[in-house]
N, C-alpha and C positions, 0 to 999 in steps of 0.2 A: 504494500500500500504506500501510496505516495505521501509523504511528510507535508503536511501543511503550507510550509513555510517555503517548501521546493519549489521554483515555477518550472511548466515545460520548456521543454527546448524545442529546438534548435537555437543555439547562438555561440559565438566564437569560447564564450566564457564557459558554457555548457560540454562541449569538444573537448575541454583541455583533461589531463588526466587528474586523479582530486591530490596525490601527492605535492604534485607541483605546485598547484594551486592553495596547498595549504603552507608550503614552504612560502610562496611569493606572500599571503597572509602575514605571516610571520615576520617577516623583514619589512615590509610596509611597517607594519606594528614596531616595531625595532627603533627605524628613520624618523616616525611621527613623533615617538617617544623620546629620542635624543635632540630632536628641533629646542632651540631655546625658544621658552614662554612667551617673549616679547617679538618673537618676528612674526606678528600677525598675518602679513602676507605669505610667511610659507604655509601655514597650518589654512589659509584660503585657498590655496593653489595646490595642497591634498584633498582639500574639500571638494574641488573641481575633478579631482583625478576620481573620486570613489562614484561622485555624482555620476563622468563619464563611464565607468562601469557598470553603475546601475543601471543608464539609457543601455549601453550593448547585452546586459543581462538579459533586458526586456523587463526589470524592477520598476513602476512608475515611482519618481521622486516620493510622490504624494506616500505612496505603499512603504518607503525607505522611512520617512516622517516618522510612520504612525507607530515602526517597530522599535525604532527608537528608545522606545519609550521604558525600556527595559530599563536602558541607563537614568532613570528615576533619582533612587537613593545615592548616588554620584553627585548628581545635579544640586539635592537638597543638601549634600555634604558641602558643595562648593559655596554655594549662597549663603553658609554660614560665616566663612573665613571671613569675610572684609568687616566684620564687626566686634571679631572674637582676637583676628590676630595684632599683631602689635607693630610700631614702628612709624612710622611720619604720618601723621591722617590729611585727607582731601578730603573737598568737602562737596557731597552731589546733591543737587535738587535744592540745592540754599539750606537743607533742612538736616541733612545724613552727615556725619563724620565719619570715615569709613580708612581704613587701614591700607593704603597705597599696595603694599605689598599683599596684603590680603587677597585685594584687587584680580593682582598679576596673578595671585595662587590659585584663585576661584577662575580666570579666566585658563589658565595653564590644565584645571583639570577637566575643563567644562570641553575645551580646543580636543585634547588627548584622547580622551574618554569618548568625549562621539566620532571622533576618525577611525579607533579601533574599532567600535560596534558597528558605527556604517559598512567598516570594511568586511565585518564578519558576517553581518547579514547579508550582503552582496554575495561573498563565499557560501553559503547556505543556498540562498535562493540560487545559485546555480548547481548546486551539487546535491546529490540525494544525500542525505545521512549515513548509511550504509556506504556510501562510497569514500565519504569523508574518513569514516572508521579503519575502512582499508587504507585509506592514504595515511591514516595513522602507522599502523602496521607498517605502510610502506616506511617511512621515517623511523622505523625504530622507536617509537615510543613504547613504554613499556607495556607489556601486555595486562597486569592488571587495572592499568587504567582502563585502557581501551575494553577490556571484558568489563569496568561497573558501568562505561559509560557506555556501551551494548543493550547490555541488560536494562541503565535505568530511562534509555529512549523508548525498548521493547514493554516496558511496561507500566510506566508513564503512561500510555493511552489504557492499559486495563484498569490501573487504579482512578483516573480520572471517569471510567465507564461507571466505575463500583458508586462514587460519590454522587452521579450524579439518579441512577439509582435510588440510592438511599434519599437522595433530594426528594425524585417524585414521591418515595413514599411517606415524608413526613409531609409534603403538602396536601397527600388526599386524605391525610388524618388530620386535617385542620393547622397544621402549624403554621404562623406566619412569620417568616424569621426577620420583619422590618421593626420586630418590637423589643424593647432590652430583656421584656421577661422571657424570650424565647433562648436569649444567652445559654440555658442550661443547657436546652435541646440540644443548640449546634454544637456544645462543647462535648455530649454523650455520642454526640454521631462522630466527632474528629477523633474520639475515643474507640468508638465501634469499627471506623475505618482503618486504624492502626492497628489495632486486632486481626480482622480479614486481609490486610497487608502484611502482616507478619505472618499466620498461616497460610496464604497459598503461596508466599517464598518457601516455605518449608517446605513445601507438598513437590514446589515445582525445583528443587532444589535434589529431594531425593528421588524424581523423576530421571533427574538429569545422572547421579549418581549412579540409578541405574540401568540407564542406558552407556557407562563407559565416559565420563564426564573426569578428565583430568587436570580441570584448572585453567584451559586456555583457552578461546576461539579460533574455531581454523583458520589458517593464514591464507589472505586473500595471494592469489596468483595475477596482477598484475606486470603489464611487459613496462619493460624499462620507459621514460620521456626520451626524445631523440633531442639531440640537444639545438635545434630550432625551435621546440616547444618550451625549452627552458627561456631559452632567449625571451622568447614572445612574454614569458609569466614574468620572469626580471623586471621589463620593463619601465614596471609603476612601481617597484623598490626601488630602482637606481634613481628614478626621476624623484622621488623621495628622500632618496638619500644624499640628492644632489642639490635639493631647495635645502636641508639641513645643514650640507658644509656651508653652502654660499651665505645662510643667516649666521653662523658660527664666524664667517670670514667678515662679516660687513654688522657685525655686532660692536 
């Protein structure tokens, strides 16, 4: 079954194989990361580069926006600094005293933080999960990562089937969870659900046991990148890694 978050293909980005494409992740994330704070126009000129991958993904901007949104608690973290941290204050709106440096920290993580996820959910939407996982494997990542994070994609959707389940059944028994006395309810059903989540790992645990279960996920057989596809995936690293020297140089 297709992942939600996957679009179809065809597109150049869809084509490439997911190792490469999770390495070229990687080093983006890397060049974004080491850019200094204050070169606004490099961290606009990655923003441009993830954008133009999302149009060749076939990801509409708007669709990029709304996923975004994961990056939340980042966000909230950052809009606290310019009040909390210390050091020369400026003063915005005639009315705010706010901590210069704060500022540049709240902006540095705000800049950071959505170029990675931009970049990651452009990575996703062109790539199945399953394919990603083997591009793991491909990389050498360790394999127990790659087996919890197997399993907790595989089964992520059955525990998400079971809750909502138990949803319908307290709403045809009357409960209405927009009330605070209903608190109790929903705290015996997130109680109830980690019970039914802990036994059918068990169940499906000693399933696996005994069918011959030694620890690993079989290893995807993937044929090598030719190294014109490496090329093609570099690209938007080096072009990242090259708005970073030049703000490192002109700083």
């Amino acid at each position: 079954m297709r992942h939600p978050l996957t679009l179809r293909g065809p597109s150049p980005l869809h084509s490439l194989r997911p190792h490469t494409k999770v390495a070229g992740l990687l080093l983006f994330v890397l060049a974004v990361v080491s850019t200094p704070r204050e070169a606004v126009w490099a961290h606009m000129a990655c923003g441009a580069l993830v954008a133009g991958l999302a149009l060749v993904a076939g990801l509409p901007l708007r669709t990029l926006a709304r996923r975004l949104v994961v990056e939340l608690p980042f966000l909230l973290f950052a809009a606290v600094l310019p009040f909390v941290a210390r050091g020369e204050r400026v003063e915005v709106l005639g009315i705010l005293h706010l901590s210069s440096d704060g500022l540049w920290s709240a902006w540095g993580i705000l800049a950071k933080a959505t170029l990675g996820v931009a970049a990651g959910v452009v990575t996703v939407a062109a790539t199945p999960v399953a394919d990603l996982l083997h591009g793991l494997q491909r990389l050498h990542v360790p394999v127990v990562l790659t087996t919890i994070a197997a399993f907790m994609l595989r089964y992520l959707e059955v525990v998400r089937g079971e809750l909502q389940r138990m949803q319908v059944a307290r709403l045809s028994r009357g409960d209405d969870p927009r009330w605070i006395g209903q608190a109790r309810a929903l705290s015996a059903t997130v109680g109830a659900l980690f019970v039914r989540t802990f036994e059918r790992g068990e169940r499906v645990h000693q399933a696996m046991l005994a069918r011959g279960w030694d620890g690993a996920m079989p290893t995807a057989t993937t044929t090598p990148a030719p190294v014109t596809e490496w090329l093609r995936v570099l690209v938007v690293p080096a072009v990242a890694a090259a708005l970073s020297a030049m703000a490192w140089t002109l700083r």
